[in-house]
Each structure stands twice: as structure tokens, then as C-alpha cells.
N, C-alpha and C positions, 0 to 999 in steps of 0.2 A: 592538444588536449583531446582527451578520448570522448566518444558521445557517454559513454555511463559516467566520465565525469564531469560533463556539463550536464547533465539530468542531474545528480547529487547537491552540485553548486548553487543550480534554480530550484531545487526541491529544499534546501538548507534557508537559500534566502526567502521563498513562501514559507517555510513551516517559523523561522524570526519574527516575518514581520506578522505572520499571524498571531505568535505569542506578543507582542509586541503591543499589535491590539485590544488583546483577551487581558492582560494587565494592565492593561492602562485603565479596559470599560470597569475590572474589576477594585480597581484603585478608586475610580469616582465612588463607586457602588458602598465599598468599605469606606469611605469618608463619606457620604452621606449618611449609613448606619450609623455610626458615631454620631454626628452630629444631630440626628434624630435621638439618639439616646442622653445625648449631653440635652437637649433642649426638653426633653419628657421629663428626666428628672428633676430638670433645673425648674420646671412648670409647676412639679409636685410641690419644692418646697417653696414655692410659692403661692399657692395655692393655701397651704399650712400654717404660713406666716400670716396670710390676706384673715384667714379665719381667726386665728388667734390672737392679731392685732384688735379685727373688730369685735371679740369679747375681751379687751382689758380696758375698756369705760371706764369699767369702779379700780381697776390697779393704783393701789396708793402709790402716790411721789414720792412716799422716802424713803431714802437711799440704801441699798441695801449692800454687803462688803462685797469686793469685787475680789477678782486672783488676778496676777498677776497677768499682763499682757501677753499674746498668743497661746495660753493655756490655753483648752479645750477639752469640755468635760465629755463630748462624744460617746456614744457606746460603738461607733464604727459604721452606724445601721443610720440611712437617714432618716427613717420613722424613727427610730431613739434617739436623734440628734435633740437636744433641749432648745429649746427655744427661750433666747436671752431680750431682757426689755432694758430699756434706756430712757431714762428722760432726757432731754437737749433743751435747756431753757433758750431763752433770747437772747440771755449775758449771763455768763458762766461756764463751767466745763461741765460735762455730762454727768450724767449720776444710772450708778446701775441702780436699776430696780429688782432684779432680781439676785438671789445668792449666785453667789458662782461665776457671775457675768464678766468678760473678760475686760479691760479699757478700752474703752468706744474710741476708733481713731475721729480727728476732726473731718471738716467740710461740711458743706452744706448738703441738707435735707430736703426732700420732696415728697409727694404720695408714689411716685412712681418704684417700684423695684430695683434693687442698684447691687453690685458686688463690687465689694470691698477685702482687703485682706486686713487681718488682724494678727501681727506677726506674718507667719509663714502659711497662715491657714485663711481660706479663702471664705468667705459671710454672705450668706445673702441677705439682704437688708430691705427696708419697708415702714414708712414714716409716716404717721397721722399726727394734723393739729390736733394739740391740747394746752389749752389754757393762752401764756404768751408762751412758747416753745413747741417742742416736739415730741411725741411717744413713738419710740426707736422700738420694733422688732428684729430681730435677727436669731439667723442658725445657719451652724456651718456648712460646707458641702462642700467639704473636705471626697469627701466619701462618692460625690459625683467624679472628681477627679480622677479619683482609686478604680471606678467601673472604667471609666474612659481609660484609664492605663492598663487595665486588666484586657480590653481590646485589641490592645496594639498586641501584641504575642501571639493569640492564634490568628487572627487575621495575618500577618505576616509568616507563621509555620503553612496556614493554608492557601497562601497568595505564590508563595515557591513551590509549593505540590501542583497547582495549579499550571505554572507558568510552565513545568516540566511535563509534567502531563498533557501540556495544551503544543507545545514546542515537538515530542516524539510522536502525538498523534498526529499533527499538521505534516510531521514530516512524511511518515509513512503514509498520509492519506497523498502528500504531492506526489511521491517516488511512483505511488499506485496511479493517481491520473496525469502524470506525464509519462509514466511506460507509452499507451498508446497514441498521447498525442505525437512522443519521439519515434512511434514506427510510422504515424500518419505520415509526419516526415520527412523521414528516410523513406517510404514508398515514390512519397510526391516526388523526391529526389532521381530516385529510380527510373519515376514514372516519366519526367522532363530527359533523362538521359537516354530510355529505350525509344520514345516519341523522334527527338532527334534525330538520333540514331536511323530509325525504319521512315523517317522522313528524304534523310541526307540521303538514304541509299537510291532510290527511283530516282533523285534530285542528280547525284553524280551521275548517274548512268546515263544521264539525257545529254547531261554535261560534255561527257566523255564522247559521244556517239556524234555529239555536233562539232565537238572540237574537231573529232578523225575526219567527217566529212567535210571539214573546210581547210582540210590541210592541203589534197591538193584537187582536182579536177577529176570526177567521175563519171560512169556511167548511169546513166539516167533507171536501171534496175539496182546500182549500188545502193543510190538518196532512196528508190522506195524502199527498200531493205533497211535504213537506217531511220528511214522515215516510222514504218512498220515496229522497228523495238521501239521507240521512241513515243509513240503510242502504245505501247505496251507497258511503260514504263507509268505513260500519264494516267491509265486506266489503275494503272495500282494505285500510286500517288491520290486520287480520286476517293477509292473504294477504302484507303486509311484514312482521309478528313472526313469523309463521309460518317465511318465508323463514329468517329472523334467528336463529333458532332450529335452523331445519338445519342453518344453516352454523357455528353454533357446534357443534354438537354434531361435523358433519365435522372441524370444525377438532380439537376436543380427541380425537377417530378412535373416540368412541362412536356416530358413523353412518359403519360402515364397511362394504366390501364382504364378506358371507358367504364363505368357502372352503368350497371345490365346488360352487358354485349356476353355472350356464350359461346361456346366453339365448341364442334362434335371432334374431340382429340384422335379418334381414328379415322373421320373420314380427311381431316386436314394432315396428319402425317402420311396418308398413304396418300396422297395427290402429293408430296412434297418428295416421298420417298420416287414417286412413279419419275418427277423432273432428275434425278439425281442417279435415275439407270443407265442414261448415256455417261456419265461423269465415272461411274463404276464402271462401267464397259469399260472404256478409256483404260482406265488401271488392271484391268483384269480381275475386279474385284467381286464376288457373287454378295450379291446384294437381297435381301428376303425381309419380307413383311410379314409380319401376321396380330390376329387381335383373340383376347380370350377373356372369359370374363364372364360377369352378368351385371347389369348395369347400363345407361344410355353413353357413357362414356362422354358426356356434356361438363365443361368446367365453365365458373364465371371468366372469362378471360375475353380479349377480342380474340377475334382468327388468324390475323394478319402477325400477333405477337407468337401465338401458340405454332404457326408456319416458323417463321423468323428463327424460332430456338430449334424446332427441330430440323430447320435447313442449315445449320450452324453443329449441329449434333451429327446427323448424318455425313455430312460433307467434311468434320472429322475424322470420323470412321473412317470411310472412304482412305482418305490422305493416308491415316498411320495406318490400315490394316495391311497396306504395302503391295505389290504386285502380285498376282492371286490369290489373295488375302477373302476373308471374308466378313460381311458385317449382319447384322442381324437387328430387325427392327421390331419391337413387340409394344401391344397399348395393352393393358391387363387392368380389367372394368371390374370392380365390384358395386354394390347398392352405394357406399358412403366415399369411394376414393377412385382417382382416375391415376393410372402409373403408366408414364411411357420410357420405355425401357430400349439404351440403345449399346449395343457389344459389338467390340472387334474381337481379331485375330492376330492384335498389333504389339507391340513391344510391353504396351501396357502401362501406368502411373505407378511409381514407386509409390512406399505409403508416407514419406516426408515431402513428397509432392505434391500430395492430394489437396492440401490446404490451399496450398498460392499456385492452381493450375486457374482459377479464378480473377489474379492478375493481370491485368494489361499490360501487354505485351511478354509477357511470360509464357514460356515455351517449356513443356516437362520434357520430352528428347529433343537431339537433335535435328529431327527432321525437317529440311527444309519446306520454305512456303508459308503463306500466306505471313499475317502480319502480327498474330498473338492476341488479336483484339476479339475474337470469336467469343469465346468462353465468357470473358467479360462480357461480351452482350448478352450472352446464354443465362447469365447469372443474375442480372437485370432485368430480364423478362421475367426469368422467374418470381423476381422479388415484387414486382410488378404484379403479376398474377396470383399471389399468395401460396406459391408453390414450395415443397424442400426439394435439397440436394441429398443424391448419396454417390457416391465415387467409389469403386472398389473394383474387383478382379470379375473378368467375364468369364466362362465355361469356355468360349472360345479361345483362353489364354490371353487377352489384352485385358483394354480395360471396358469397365462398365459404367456407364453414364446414367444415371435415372432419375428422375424426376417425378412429383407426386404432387397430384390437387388434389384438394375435394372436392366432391360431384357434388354439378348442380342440384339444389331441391328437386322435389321431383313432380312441381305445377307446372305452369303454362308454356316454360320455357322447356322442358323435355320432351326429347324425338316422339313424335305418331305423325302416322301417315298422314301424307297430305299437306304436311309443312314441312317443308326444307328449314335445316338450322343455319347460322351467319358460316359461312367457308364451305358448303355445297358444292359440288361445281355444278354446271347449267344441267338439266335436264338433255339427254342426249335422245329419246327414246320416252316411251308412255305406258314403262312397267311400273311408275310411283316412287320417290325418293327413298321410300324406306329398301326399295329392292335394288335402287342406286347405290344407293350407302353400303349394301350387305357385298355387292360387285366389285366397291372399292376397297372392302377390307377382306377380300380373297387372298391368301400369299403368293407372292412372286414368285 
């Protein structure tokens, strides 16, 4: 079975058992309505009866002609229902008192309210001593029945609009929040098999390098030779858990960013970019800094996180801008926004990669190296620092990496002479920090 049709499957069984609930609370709902309307009414003609009982004091006892059993002279309306009188002796059969009155069925009488039918039609009834017997009120409520039947038709037109309505909304609201819980996932899926994967690989090569050496008997420069990748292996192996462990830690926000910590974002990128010159040597990579702007170039962030991405950005570059390649490193300061800006000369992100270059373990070309986890950290700092993303094409023909704070307010915490900001480096000389700072954001 395919994932869109196990998402359809679980989004059909929520959007059921949702309806499922919604008719049922609206089932109680509609039968308590009812029942509230069956008891107000049934209250009123009681209420009617209780009144009119207690004015027939003077109603003479004789007998007045009756019609025939279950007649009812009703006008439909229970305020025009007639209200019929009975005398009940103590030995005898009943005597209507009024015209019209229908045959009073027997049983015994009380003060209490009681329903009785008379024929097919339903009575409410209401009995005060008189004399040795009883003085019988009644009227029918026929006509309570009739409202309570007149309920059941749109409460049930409106209980199936309901149930349909409540059934394609639940569905399309599941379809819509399990799309991303099913990419969550399929990522984690992903994520467990690339992990693996760039786990297995240092794991096998240590493997492999100890099997050959204990196959037969070597020279004592062979083992350090094997010894040497071997550790090379485990320093990788290392630098992946290591990673794996930040991001966990980022993830559950016990590596979060400090409140009130600041970072001067161009004197910490150009001390990061200054370590990353031999590493460009190395490749033949021409390597350039520069800062433009107006502005302290101060973000709320610590220094050591604002290092972290951009040693992670740089040493990208680096990597894909390829053998004489070039990268280019810019902090661009205005009054409200700190942007650090980093470009190759490298192959570049296509624009359907842009999104999941964010990914762990996810690699946009094929270049080899390192372990895919960079960017992911890149993108956690930033989320960390309250930083965006933008990802697109550099002037150099690769790609373009940037990144965007807001500047620090601009009180206690913003650069003047005389105070070093948090990621300084030491004072080398006794020209003042602010003409340190201006020495390290010179271009390379």
C-alpha cells in the first residue's frame, strides 16, 4: 500500500470517528431540546388546569351531556384547547360537568397532575376534593405531541447536513494535518537511513583497515600507516556524533541562544574567515573579506553561535568553489539590520534544492566530503538567533548563502571606544578596540 493511501485511510478513519462524535453530542442535544419543549409545554397546561380548577368552587354538580368517547373538541392551539370538568363521586360513575366533556376513563384520583388517554387522545388531568368525591379538570395535549412530532423532521434533515458537513470538513482538515506529520515521517525515515549510512561508512573502513592488517605480518611503518587512516576515520566518526548531539540538543532548545549575549558580526566573521585562509590555500581557493554599511553591525546572538555558522558557511564555500575557485565573504551594516553575505564560484543550488539543502545529511551536488550535517547546523543557529534565510545565485556563478538579524538597539550594548564587544579578540597593541575592530574588517 502506497503512503497517499495510508494517509487517506487514517484521514477517512479521523474525519468517521469525528462525525461520529459530532452526531452523537448532537443527538443528546436534539433530545434534550425536545424534552425541554415536551416539559414547558406539558408545565403550561398545567399551570392552566391548576388555575381553573381553583376557580370552579361554585361549578354546579349536575351533569351536563357528554359526546361521545375520544371526541375532542380542540381548536389545535393548546391555549384553545377547552378545558373539560368531571365530578367523581365516591360510588358511582363520573358525571361530566361541562358540555362537550368526553367519558372520563376510570381509576383513581389525586391532587397531583396525571396523563391519561381518552380514546387515542392524550389528557392532562388534575383533581381537587369536593364534597364525598372528586372535581376532575382536564384538557388535551394532543397538540404537545403534534410540536414534538413536528421536531423530529428537521432535526433529522439538519442532523444529516450536519453529519456530512462535519465528515468532509474532518476529512479535509485530517488530509491537511497529516500531509506534514507524513513528511515528518518520511524525513525521520530518511534521516535514520542517511545517519546509518555516514555512520556505517568510518565504521567499515576501520573495519576493513584492521582486518588487512591482521591478515598477515607487517612492517612496523605499514600498522602506523593503518594505524594513521584509522584515526582518520575515528576523528570523522567523532565530528558526526558530535554534530548529532548538537542538533539534538538544539532541537529539544537545551542549546539555545543566551539572552543578552551580542556579537560584533564582522569582527567574528573576519577572525573566522582569517582561520579558514590556510584551508583555502590548501584548495587554491582566493578567499576575500570585506564589510560595508553603516551601523555597529552588533546582533542579540552569543559569539561563539554567530562563529559556528559562519565557520560552517565559509568552509562550504571553500569545499564547492573547487580548485581555484573563489569565495567571497561580505557583513553589509545598516541602522536596523546586520546581513552576512557568503558566495562561491561553485556549481551552485539548483532552485528545487534550495528548500531541503537544510536537511541533514542531504547533499545538493555530488561533491564529496564531509557529512551533510553542516547546513543543518547553519540553520539552527540561525533559528536560534532569530535570524532568515535566503539561498540563490551569486555574481560569482555559484551559490549565494545570506543571512539576516536585526541590529542590536542602540544603548549600552553598542560598540564605543573603550569596550570590547563579546568575540573580540585579545587586545594585541594600545591603538584602542575600536581601531582593532576597523584592522580586522580590512579585506583580505
Amino acid at each position: 500500500m502506497s503512503d497517499k493511501s495510508r494517509l487517506r485511510i487514517h484521514a477517512a478513519r479521523v474525519a468517521i470517528a469525528a462525525t461520529v462524535v459530532v452526531v452523537a453530542c448532537y443527538g443528546l442535544c436534539a433530545f434534550g431540546l425536545r424534552v425541554f419543549v415536551t416539559h414547558r409545554l406539558t408545565a403550561e397546561v398545567d399551570a392552566r388546569i391548576h388555575v381553573a380548577l381553583s376557580g370552579a368552587r361554585s361549578l354546579s354538580l349536575r351533569p351536563s351531556p357528554a359526546t361521545p368517547a375520544g371526541t375532542v373538541t380542540d381548536s389545535g392551539d393548546l391555549d384553545d384547547a377547552p378545558i373539560f370538568f368531571w365530578y367523581v363521586p365516591s360510588r358511582g360513575r363520573p358525571v361530566a360537568l361541562t358540555l362537550g366533556a368526553p367519558r372520563l376513563p376510570g381509576g383513581s384520583w389525586s391532587a397531583n397532575p396525571v396523563t391519561r388517554s381518552i380514546g387515542v387522545t392524550a389528557f392532562r388531568f388534575e383533581a381537587t376534593p369536593r364534597g364525598a368525591g372528586w372535581v376532575v379538570a382536564g384538557q388535551s395535549v394532543a397538540e404537545v405531541a403534534r410540536v414534538e412530532g413536528a421536531l423530529v423532521m428537521p432535526e433529522m434533515l439538519f442532523g444529516i447536513l450536519l453529519a456530512l458537513a462535519t465528515f468532509v470538513g474532518a476529512l479535509l482538515v485530517a488530509l491537511r494535518a497529516s500531509a506534514p506529520l507524513e513528511q515528518i515521517r518520511r524525513r525521520q525515515a530518511e534521516f535514520t537511513a542517511d545517519a546509518s549510512h555516514e555512520l556505517r561508512t568510518p565504521l567499515s573502513v576501520v573495519e576493513a583497515e584492521v582486518d588487512l592488517a591482521l591478515r598477515r605480518q607487517r612492517a612496523p611503518e605499514e600498522y602506523e600507516a593503518v594505524l594513521r587512516r584509522i584515526a582518520g576515520e575515528s576523528r570523522r566518526l567523532r565530528r558526526i556524533v558530535d554534530d548529532l548531539l548538537w542538533l539534538a540538543r538544539a532541537d529539544s532548545g537545551t542549546e539555545a541562544a543566551r539572552d543578552g549575549e551580542v556579537a560584533d558580526v564582522g569582527a567574528v566573521v573576519a577572525s573566522c574567515v582569517d582561520r579558514f585562509e590556510a584551508v583555502a590555500a590548501r584548495s587554491h581557493v582566493s578567499l576575500g573579506f570585506s564589510s560595508a554599511g553603516e551601523g555597529s553591525g552588533v546582533v542579540e546572538a552569543p559569539p561563539e553561535l554567530v562563529d559556528r555558522l559562519a565557520g560552517v558557511l565559509v568552509d562550504n564555500a571553500c569545499k564547492y568553489a573547487g580548485d581555484g575557485g573563489t569565495v567571497s565573504v561580505v557583513v553589509q551594516t545598516t541602522p536596523s539590520r546586520v546581513v552576512l553575505r557568503v558566495d562561491d564560484s561553485g556549481p551552485g543550488i539548483l532552485p528545487d534544492q534550495r528548500a531541503a539543502v537544510f536537511d541533514r545529511f542531504h547533499r545538493a551536488t555530488p561533491v564529496s566530503g564531509g557529512s551533510g550535517l553542516g547546513l543543518a547546523i547553519a540553520d539552527s543557529v540561525v533559528r536560534m538567533t532569530g535570524g532568515t534565510w535566503s539561498v540563490g545565485e551569486a555574481s560569482l556563478g555559484g551559490a549565494r548563502m545570506e543571512v539576516s538579524w536585526r541590529a542590536a538597539p542602540g544603548d549600552d550594548r553598542s560598540p564605543r571606544p573603550g569596550r570590547p564587544l563579546p568575540g573580540d579578540p585579545p587586545a594585541l597593541d594600545h591603538e584602542g578596540p575600536a581601531r582593532r575592530r576597523d584592522a580586522l574588517l580590512t579585506p583580505i
